[in-house]
PDB file of N, CA, C and O in Angstrom:
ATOM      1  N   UNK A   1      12.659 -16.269  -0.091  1.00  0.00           N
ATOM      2  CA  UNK A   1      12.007 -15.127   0.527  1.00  0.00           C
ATOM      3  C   UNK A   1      11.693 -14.096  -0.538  1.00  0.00           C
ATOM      4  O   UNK A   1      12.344 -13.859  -1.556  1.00  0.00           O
ATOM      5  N   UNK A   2      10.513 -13.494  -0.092  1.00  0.00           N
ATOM      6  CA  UNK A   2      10.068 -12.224  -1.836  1.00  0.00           C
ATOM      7  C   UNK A   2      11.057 -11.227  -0.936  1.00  0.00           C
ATOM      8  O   UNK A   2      11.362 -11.099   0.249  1.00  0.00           O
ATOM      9  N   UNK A   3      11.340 -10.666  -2.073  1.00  0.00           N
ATOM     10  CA  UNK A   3      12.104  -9.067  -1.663  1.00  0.00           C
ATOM     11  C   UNK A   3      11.597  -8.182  -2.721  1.00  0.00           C
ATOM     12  O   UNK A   3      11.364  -8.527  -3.879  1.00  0.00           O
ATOM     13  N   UNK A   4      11.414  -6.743  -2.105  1.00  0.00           N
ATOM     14  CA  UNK A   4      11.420  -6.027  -2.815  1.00  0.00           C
ATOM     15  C   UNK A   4      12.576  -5.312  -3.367  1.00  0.00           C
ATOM     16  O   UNK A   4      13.631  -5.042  -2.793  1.00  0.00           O
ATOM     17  N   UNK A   5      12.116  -4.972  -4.906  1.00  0.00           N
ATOM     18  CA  UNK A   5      13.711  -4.890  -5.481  1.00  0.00           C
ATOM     19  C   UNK A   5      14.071  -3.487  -5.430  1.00  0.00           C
ATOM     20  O   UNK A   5      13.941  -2.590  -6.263  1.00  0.00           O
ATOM     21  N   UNK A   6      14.521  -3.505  -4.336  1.00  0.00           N
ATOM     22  CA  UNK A   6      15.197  -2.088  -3.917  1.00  0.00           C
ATOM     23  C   UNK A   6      17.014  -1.679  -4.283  1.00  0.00           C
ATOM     24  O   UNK A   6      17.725  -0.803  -3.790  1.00  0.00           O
ATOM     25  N   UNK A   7      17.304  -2.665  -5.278  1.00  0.00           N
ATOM     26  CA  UNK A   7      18.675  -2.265  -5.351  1.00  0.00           C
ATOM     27  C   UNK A   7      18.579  -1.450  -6.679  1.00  0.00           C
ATOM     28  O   UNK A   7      17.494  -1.030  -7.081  1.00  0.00           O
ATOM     29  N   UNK A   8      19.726  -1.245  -7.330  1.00  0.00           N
ATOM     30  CA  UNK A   8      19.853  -0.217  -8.199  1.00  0.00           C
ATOM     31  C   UNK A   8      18.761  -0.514  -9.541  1.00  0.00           C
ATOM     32  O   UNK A   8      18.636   0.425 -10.329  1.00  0.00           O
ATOM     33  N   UNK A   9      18.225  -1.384  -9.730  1.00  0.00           N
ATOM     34  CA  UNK A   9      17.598  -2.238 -10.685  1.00  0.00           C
ATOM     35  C   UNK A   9      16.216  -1.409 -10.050  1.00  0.00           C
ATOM     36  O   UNK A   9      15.751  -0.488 -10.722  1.00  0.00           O
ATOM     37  N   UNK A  10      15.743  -1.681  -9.067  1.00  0.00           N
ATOM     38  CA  UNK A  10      14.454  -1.760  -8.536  1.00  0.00           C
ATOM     39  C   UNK A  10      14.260  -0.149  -8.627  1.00  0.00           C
ATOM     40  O   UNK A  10      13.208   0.373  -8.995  1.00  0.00           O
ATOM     41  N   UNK A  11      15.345   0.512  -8.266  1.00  0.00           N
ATOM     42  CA  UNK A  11      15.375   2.373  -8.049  1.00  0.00           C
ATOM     43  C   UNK A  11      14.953   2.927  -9.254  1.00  0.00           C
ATOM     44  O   UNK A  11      14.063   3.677  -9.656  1.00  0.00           O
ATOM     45  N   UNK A  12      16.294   2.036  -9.872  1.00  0.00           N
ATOM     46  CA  UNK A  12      15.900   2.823 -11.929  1.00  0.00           C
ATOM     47  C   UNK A  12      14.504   3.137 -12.576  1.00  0.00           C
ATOM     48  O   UNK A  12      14.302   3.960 -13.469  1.00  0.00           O
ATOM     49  N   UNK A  13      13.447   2.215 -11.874  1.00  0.00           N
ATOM     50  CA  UNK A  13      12.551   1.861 -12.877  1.00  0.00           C
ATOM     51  C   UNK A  13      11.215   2.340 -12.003  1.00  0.00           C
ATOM     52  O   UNK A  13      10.186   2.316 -12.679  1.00  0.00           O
ATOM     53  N   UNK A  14      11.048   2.767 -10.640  1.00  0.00           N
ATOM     54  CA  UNK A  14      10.388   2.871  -9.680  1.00  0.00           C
ATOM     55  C   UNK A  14      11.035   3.977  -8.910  1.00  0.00           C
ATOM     56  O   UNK A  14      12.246   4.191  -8.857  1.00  0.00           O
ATOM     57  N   UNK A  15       9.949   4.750  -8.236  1.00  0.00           N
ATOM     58  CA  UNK A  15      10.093   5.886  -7.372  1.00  0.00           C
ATOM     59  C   UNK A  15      10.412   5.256  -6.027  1.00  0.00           C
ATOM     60  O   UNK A  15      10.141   4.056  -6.001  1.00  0.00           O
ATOM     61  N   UNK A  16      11.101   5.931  -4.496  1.00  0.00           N
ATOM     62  CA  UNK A  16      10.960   5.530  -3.382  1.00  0.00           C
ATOM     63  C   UNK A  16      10.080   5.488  -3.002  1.00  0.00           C
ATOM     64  O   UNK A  16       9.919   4.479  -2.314  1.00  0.00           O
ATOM     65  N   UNK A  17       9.094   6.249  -3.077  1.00  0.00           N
ATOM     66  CA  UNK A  17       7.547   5.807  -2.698  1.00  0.00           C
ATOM     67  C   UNK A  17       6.785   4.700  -3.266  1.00  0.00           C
ATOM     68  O   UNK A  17       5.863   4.306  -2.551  1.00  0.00           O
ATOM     69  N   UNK A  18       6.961   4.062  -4.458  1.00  0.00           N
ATOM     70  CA  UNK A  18       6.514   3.012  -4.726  1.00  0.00           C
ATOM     71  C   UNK A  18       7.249   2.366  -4.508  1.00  0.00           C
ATOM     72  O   UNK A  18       6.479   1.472  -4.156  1.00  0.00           O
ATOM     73  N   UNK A  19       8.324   1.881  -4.358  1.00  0.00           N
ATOM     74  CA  UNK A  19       9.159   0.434  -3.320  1.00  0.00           C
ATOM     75  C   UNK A  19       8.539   0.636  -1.609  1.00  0.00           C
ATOM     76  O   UNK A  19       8.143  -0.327  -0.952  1.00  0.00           O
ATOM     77  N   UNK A  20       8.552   1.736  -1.206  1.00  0.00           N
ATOM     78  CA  UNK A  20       7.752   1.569   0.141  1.00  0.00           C
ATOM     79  C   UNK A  20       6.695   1.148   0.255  1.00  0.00           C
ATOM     80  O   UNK A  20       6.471   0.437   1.234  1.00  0.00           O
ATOM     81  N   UNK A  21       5.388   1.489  -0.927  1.00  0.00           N
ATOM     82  CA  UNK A  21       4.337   0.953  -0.959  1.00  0.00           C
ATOM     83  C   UNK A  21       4.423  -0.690  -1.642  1.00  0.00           C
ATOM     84  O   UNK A  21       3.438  -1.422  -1.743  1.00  0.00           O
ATOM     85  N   UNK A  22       5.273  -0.914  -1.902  1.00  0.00           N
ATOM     86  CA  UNK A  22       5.321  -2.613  -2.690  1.00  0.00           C
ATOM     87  C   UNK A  22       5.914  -3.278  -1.388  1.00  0.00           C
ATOM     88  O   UNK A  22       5.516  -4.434  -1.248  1.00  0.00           O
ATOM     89  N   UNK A  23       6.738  -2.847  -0.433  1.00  0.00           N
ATOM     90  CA  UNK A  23       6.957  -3.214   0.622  1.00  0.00           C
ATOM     91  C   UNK A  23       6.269  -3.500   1.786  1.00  0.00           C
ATOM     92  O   UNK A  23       6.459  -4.526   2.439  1.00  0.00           O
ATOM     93  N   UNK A  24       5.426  -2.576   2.089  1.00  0.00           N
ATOM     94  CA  UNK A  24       4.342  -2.820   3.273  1.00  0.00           C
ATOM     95  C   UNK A  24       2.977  -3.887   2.380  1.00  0.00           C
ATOM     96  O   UNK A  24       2.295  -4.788   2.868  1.00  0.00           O
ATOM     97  N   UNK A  25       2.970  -3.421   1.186  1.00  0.00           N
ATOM     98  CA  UNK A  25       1.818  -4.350   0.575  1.00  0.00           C
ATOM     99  C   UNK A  25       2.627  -6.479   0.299  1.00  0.00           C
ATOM    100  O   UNK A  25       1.964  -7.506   0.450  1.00  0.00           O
ATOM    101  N   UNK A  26       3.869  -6.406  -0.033  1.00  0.00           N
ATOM    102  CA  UNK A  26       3.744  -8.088   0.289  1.00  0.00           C
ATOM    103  C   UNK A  26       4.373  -8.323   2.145  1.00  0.00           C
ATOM    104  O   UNK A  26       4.875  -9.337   2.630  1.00  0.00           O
ATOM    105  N   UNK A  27       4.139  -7.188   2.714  1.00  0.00           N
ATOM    106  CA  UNK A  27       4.458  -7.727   4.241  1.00  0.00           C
ATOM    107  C   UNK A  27       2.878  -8.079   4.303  1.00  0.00           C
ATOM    108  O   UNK A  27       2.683  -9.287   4.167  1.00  0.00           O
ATOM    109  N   UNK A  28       2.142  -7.595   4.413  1.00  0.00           N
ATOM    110  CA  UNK A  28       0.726  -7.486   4.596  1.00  0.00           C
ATOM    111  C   UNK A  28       0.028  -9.121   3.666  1.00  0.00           C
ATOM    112  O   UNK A  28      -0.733  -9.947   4.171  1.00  0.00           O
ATOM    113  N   UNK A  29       0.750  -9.153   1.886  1.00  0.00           N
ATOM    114  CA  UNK A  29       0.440 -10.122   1.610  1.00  0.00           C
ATOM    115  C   UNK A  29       0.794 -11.427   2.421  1.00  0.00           C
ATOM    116  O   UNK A  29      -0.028 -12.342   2.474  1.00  0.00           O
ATOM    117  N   UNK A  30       2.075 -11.520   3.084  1.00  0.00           N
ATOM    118  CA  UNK A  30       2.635 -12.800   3.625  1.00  0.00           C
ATOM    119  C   UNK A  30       1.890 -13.355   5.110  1.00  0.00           C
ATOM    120  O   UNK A  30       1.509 -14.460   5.498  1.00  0.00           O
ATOM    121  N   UNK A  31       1.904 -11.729   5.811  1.00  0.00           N
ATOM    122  CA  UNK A  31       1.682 -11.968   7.457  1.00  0.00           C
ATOM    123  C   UNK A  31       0.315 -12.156   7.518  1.00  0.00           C
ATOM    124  O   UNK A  31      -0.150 -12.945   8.341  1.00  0.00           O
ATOM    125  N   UNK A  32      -0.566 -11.389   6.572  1.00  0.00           N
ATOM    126  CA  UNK A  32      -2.148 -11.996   7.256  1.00  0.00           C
ATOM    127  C   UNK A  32      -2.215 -13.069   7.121  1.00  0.00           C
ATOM    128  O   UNK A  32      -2.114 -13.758   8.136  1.00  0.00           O
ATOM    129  N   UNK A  33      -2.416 -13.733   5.818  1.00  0.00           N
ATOM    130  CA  UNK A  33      -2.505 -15.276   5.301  1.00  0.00           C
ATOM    131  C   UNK A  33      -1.797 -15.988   7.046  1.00  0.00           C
ATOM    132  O   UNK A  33      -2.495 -16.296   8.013  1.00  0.00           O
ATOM    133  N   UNK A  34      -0.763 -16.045   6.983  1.00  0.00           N
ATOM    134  CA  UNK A  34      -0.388 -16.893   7.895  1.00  0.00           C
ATOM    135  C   UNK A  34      -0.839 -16.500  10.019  1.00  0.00           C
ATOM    136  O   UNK A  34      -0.816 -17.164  11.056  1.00  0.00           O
ATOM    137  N   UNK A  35      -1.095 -15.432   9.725  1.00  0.00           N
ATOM    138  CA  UNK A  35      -1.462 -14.859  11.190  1.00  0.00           C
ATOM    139  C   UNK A  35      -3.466 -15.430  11.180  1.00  0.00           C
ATOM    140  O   UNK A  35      -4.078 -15.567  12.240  1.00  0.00           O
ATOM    141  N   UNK A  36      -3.998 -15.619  10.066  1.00  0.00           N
ATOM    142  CA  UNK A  36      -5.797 -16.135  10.193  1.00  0.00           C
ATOM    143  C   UNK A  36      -5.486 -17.458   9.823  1.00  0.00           C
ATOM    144  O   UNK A  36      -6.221 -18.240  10.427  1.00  0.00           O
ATOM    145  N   UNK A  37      -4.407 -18.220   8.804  1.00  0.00           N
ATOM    146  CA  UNK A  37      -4.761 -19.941   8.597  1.00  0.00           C
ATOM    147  C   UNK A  37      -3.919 -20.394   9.889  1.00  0.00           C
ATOM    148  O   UNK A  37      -4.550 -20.917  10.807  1.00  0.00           O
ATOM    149  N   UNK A  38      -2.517 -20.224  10.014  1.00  0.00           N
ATOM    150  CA  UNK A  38      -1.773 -20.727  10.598  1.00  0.00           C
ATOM    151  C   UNK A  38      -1.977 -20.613  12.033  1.00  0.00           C
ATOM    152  O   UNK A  38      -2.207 -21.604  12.726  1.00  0.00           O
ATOM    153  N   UNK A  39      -1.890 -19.288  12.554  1.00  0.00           N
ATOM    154  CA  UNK A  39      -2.136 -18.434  14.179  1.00  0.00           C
ATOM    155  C   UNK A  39      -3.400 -18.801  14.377  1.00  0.00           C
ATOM    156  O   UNK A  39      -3.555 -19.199  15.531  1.00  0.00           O
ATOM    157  N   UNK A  40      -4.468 -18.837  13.665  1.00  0.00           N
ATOM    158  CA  UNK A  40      -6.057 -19.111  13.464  1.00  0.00           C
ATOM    159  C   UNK A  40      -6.836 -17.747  14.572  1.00  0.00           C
ATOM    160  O   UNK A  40      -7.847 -17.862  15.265  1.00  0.00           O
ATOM    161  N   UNK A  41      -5.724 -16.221  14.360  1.00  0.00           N
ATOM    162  CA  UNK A  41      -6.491 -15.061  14.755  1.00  0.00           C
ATOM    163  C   UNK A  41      -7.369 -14.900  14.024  1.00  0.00           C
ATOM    164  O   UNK A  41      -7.324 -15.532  12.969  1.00  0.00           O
ATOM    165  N   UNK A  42      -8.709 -13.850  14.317  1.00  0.00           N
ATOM    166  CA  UNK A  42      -9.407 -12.953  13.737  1.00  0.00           C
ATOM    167  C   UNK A  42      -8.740 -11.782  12.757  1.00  0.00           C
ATOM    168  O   UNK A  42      -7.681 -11.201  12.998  1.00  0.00           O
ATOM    169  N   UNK A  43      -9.448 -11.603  11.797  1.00  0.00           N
ATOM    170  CA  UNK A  43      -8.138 -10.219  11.082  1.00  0.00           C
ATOM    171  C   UNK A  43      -9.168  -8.832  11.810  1.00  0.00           C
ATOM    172  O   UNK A  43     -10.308  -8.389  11.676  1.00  0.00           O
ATOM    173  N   UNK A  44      -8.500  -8.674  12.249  1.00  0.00           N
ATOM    174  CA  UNK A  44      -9.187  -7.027  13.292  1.00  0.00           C
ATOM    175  C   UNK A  44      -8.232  -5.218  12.679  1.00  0.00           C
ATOM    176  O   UNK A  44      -7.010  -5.074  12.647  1.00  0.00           O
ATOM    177  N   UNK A  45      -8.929  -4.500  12.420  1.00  0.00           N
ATOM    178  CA  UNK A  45      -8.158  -3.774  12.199  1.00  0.00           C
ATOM    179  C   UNK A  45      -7.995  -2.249  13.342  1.00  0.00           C
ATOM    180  O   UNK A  45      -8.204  -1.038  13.269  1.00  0.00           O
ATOM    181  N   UNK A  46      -7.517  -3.207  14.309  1.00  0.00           N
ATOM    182  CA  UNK A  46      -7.401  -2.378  15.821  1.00  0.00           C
ATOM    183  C   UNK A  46      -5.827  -2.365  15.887  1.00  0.00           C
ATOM    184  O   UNK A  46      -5.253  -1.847  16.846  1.00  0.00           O
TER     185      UNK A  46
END
């Protein structure tokens, strides 16, 4: 599973706002891909 590296490693070197934004950006990388090949939805941004 990707994780974002939010432990003391990930803090040191990165702001909380950029682990939040690296966070919603590989949720977004993982779930569309599989919600348009796999689910075979439309990507709608409703």
């Amino acid at each position: 599973m990707i994780m974002v590296p939010a432990d003391r490693i990930g803090y040191t070197e990165m702001q909380v706002g950029q682990l939040k934004i690296m966070q919603e950006v590989i949720t977004l990388a993982v779930f569309v891909p599989f919600s348009v090949l796999y689910m075979q939805q439309p990507l709608k941004l409703d």
